[in-house]
LOGUSE-293037 format. One line per field, with one value per residue: residue number from 1; residue in three letters; x, y, z of N, C-alpha, C in turn. Coordinates in nm, 3 decimals. Example, Ala and Ser with C-alpha at 12.3 -4.5 7.8 and 13.67 -1.06 7.14 Angstrom:
% residues 2
lumpa	[1  2];
balo	[ALA  SER];
n_x	[1.319  1.285];
n_y	[-0.569  -0.225];
n_z	[0.780  0.708];
ca_x	[1.230  1.367];
ca_y	[-0.450  -0.106];
ca_z	[0.780  0.714];
c_x	[1.320  1.290];
c_y	[-0.330  0.003];
c_z	[0.780  0.787];
//
This chain:
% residues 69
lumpa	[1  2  3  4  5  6  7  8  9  10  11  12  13  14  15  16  17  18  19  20  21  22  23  24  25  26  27  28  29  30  31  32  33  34  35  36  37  38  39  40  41  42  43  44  45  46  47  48  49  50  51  52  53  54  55  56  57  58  59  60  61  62  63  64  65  66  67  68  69];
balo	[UNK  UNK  UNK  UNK  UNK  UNK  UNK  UNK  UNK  UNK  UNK  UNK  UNK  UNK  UNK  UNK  UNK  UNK  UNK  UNK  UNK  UNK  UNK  UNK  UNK  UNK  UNK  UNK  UNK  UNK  UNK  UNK  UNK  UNK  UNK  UNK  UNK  UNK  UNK  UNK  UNK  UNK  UNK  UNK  UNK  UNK  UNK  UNK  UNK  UNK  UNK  UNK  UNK  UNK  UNK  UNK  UNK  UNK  UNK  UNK  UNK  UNK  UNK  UNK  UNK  UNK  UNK  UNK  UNK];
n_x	[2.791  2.609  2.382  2.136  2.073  2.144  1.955  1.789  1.813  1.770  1.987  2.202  2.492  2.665  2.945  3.212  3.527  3.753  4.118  4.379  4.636  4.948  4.865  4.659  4.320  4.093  3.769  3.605  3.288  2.897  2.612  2.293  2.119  2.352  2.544  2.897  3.175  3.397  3.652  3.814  4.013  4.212  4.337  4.473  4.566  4.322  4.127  3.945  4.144  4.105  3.915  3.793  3.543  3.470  3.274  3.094  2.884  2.720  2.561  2.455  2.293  2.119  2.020  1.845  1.668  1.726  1.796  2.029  2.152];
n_y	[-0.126  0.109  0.038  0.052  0.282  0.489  0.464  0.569  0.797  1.123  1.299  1.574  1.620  1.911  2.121  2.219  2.260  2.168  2.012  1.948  1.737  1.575  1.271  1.275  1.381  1.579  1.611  1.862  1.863  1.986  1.930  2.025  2.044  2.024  1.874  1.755  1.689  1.504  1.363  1.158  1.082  0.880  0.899  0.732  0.718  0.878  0.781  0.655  0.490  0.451  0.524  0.718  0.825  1.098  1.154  1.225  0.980  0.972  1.211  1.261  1.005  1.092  1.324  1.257  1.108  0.819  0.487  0.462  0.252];
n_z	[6.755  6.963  6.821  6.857  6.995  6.848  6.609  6.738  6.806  6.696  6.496  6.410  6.308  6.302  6.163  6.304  6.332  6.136  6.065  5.864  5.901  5.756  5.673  5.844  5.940  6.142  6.294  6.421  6.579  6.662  6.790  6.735  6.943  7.158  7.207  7.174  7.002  6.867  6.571  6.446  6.115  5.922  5.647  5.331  5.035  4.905  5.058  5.349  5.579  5.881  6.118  6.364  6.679  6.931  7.197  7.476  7.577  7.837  7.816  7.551  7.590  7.796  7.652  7.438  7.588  7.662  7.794  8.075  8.099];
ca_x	[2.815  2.522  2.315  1.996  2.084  2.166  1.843  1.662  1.805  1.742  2.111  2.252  2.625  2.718  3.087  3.260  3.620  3.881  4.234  4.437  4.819  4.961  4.740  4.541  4.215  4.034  3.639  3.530  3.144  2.844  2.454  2.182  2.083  2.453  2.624  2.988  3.231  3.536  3.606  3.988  4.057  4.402  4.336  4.574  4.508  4.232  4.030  3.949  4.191  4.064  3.829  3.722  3.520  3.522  3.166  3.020  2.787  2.574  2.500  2.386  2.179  2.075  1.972  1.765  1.592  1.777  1.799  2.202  2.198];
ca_y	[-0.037  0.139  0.082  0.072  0.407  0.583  0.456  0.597  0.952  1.210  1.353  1.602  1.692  2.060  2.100  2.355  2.267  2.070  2.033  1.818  1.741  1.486  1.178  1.265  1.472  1.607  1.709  1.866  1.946  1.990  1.880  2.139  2.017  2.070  1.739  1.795  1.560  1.497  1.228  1.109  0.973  0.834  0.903  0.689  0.719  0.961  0.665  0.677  0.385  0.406  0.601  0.725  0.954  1.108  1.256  1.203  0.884  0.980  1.370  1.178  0.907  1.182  1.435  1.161  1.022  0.682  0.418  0.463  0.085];
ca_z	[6.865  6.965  6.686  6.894  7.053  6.734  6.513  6.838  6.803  6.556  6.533  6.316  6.334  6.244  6.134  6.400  6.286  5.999  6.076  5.861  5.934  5.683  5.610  5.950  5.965  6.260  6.247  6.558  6.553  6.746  6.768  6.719  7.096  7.238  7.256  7.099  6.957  6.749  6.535  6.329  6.035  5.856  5.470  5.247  4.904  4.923  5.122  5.438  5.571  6.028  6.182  6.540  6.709  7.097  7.268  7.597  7.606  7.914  7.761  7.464  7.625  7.881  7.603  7.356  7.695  7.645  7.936  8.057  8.139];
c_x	[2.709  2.430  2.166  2.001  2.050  2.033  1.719  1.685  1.780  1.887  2.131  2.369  2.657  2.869  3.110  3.429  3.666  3.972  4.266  4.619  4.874  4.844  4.681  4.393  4.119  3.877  3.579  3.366  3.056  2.721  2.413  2.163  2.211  2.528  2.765  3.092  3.382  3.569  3.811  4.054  4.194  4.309  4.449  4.518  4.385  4.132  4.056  3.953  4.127  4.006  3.809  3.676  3.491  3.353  3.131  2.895  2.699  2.515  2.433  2.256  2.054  1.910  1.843  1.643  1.601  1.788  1.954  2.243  2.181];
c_y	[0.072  0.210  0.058  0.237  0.549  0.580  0.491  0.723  0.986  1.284  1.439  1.668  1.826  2.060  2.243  2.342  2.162  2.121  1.879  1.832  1.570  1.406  1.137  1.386  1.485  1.700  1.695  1.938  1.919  1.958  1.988  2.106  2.021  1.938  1.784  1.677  1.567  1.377  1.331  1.035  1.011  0.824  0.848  0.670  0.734  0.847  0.661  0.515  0.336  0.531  0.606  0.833  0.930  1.142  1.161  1.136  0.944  1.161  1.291  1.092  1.018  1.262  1.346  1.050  0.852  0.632  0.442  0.352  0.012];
c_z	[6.868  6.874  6.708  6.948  6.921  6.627  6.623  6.856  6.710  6.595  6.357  6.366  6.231  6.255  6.256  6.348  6.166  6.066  5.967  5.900  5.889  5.643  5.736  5.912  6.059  6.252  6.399  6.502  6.680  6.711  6.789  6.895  7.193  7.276  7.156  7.131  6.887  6.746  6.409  6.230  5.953  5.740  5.411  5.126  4.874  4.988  5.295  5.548  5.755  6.046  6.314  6.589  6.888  7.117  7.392  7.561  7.685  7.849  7.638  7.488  7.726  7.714  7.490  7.426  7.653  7.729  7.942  8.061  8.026];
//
């Protein structure tokens, strides 16, 4: 899943929040260039059992001068 996109940016995520609430955890952060995100993982036995994260595709493709197609 866009693993031509991603080895074609230079990205660094800065932490802006943590929340956890049971065996969830929530890391909202942001790019030095202004793209912002948040991402969820289920921890079961300190392992990180599903993962997922949220940000705006075209601000991304936009901001890294990526084709949107």
């Amino acid at each position: 899943m866009f693993a031509r996109e991603f080895a074609l940016a230079d990205m660094t995520c800065v932490v802006e929040n943590i929340f956890e609430d049971g065996q969830w955890a929530i890391l909202e952060w942001k790019d030095p260039l202004g793209l912002r995100g948040c991402s969820f993982f289920h921890v079961i036995d300190g392992k990180i059992k599903f993962q997922r994260s949220y940000w705006d595709k075209l601000t991304f493709l936009r901001m890294h001068n990526l084709s949107i197609h």
